[in-house]
C-alpha positions in Angstrom: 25.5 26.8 82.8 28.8 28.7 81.2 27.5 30.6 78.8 25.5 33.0 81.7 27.2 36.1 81.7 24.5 38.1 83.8 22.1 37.9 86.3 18.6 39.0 86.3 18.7 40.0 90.0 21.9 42.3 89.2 19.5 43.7 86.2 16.1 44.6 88.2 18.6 46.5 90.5 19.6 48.9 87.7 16.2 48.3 85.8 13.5 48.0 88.1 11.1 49.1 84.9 11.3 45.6 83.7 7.8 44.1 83.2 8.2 40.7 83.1 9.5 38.4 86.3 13.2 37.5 87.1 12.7 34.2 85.1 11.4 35.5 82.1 14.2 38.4 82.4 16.7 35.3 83.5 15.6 33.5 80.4 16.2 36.3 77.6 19.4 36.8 79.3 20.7 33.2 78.7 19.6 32.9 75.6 21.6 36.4 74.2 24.2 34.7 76.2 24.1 31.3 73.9 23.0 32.6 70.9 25.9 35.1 70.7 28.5 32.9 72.4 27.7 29.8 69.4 28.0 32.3 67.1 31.2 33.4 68.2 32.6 29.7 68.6 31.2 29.0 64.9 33.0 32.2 63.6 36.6 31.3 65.4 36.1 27.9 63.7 35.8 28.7 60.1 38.7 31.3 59.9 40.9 28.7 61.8 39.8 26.4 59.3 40.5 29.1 56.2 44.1 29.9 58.1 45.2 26.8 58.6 43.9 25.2 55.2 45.6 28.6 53.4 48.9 28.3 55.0 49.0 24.8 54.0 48.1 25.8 49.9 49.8 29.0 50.0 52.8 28.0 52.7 51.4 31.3 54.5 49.7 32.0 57.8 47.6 35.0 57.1 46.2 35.4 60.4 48.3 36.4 63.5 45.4 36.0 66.5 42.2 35.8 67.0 40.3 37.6 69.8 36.5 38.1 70.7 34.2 39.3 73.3 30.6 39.6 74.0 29.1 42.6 75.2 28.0 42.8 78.8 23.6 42.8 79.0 24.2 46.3 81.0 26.2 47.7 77.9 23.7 46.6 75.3 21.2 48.4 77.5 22.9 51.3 77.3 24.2 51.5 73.5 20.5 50.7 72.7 19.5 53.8 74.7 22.0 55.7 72.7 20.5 54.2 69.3 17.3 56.1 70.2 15.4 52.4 71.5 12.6 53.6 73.6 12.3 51.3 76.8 14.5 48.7 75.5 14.7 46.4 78.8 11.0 45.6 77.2 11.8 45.7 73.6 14.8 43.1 73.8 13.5 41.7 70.2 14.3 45.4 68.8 17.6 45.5 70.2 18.5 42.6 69.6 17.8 43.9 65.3 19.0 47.0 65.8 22.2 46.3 67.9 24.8 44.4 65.5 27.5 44.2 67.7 26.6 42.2 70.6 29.3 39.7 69.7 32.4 40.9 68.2 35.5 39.3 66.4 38.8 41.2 66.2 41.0 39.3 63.7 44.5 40.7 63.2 46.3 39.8 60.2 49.7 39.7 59.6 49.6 41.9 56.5 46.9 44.3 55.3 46.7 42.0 51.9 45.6 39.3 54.4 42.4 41.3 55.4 41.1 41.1 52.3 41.8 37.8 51.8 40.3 36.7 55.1 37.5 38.2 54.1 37.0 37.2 51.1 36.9 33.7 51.8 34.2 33.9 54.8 32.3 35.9 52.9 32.2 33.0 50.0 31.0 30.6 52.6 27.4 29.6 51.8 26.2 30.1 55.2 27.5 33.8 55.8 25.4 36.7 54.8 26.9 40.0 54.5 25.0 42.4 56.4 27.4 45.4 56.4 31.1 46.1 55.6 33.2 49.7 56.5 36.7 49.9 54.9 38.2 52.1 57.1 41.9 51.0 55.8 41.2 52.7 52.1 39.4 55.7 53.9 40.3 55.8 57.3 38.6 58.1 60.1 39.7 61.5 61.2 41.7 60.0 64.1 43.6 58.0 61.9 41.9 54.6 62.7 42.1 52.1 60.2 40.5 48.7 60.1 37.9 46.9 58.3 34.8 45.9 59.7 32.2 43.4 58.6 29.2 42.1 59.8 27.8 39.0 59.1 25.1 36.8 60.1 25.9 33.2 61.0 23.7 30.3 61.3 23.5 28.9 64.9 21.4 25.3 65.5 20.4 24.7 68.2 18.7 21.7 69.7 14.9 22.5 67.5 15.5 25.8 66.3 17.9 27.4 63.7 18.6 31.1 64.7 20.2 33.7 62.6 22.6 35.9 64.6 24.7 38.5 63.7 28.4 39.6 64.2 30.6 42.2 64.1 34.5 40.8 62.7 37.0 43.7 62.6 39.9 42.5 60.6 43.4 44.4 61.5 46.7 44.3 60.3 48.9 43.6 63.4 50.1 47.2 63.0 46.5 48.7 62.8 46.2 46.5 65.9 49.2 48.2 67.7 48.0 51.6 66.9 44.3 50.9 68.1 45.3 48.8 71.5 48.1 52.1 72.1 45.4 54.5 71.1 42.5 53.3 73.2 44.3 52.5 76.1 46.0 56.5 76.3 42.1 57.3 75.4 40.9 54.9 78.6 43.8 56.7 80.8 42.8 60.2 80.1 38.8 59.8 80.2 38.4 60.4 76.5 40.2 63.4 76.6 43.2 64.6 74.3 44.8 67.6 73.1 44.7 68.9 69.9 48.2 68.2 69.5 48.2 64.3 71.1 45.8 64.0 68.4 47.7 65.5 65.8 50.4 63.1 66.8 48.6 59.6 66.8 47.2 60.5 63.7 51.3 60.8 62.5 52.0 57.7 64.2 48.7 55.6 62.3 50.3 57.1 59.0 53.8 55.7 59.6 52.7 52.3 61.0 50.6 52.0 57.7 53.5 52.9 55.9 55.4 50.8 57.7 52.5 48.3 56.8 52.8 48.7 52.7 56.8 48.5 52.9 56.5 45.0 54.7 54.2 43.9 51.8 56.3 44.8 49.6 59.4 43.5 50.7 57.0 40.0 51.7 56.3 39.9 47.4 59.9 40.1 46.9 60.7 37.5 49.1 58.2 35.0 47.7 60.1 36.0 44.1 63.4 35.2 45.4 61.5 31.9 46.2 59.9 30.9 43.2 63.2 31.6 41.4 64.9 29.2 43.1 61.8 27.1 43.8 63.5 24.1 40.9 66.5 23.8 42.1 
């Protein structure tokens, strides 16, 4: 089956504490595996959908790519432990609630306007449920971050049951996406650890990208004015 992504052998190794037998283990596995997966597939769908179907109204692709990824069974484990979840290789129904980013959407935008936008309209869809949104582009964190993030709860049918699973979008500019891929990856390289003044300095270079960011927008307005004034000839 394609959407196993772990094995319950693998798991007992790490976890021998779990209760239940490999089958039982095997089974919650698989089904975090396909719940989270569909959700995923149905997310990717509608903001194709609203990208495609906006570029042909608006003559305007707002979003540049579309990435995802579902997090490992191990690393749930272990962010759950970090969330305070007591035992939760037994109490996979609590981490499951408690855990909202099992299945993550990065969406980069080609211009922070475009966030918004993007948002907006999955967010008016009748089957999405906000469940949590951080602006971290009006107020971004210390290290100069800045994206928004919104979770949301898709429907996901199944063959007799409808479940109600939840994701994690994170919507980027494609400069907000340079900074945070650059950032991460010097991050990855050096264990975590930077000096005060490597700090100091990514925190420059997240300021000029975004305002690097707002001068694009602004020359993108004046380019759809010199448009429209010419847009009867």
């Amino acid at each position: 089956m394609a959407y196993k992504y772990y094995i319950a052998e693998r798991v007992r190794e790490v976890m021998p504490e779990y209760k239940g037998t490999d089958e039982e283990l095997q089974d919650a596995i698989d089904d975090i595996s396909l719940l989270y997966n569909s959700a995923i597939k149905e997310l990717e769908t509608k903001l194709q959908v609203l990208s495609d179907d906006f570029e042909k109204t608006h003559a305007h692709m707002p979003i540049h790519h579309i990435q995802s990824r579902l997090k490992t069974f191990e690393s749930i484990l272990e962010k759950a432990i970090r969330y305070g979840i007591e035992d939760p290789i037994n109490n996979l129904d609590e981490v499951r609630r408690e855990i909202l980013d099992i299945a993550g959407i990065r969406v980069v935008c080609n211009y922070e306007e475009d966030l918004y936008t993007m948002s907006n309209l999955l967010l008016n869809q009748e089957d999405i449920d906000l469940v949590r949104m951080k602006d971290y582009c009006n107020k971004p964190k210390e290290s100069g971050y800045r994206s928004l993030h919104v979770v949301v709860a898709v429907p996901v049918y199944l063959v007799n049951r409808k479940k109600i699973v939840p994701v994690e979008l994170q919507f980027r500019s494609v400069a907000m996406d340079t900074w945070a891929s650059l950032e991460h990856e010097l991050r990855y390289k050096n264990k975590g650890e930077l000096s005060e003044d490597i700090l100091k300095e990514l925190k420059e270079c997240a300021q000029a990208l975004d305002d690097v960011d707002k001068r694009m927008m602004k020359v993108r307005h004046e380019v759809l004015k010199e448009e429209n004034k010419y847009s009867n000839y």
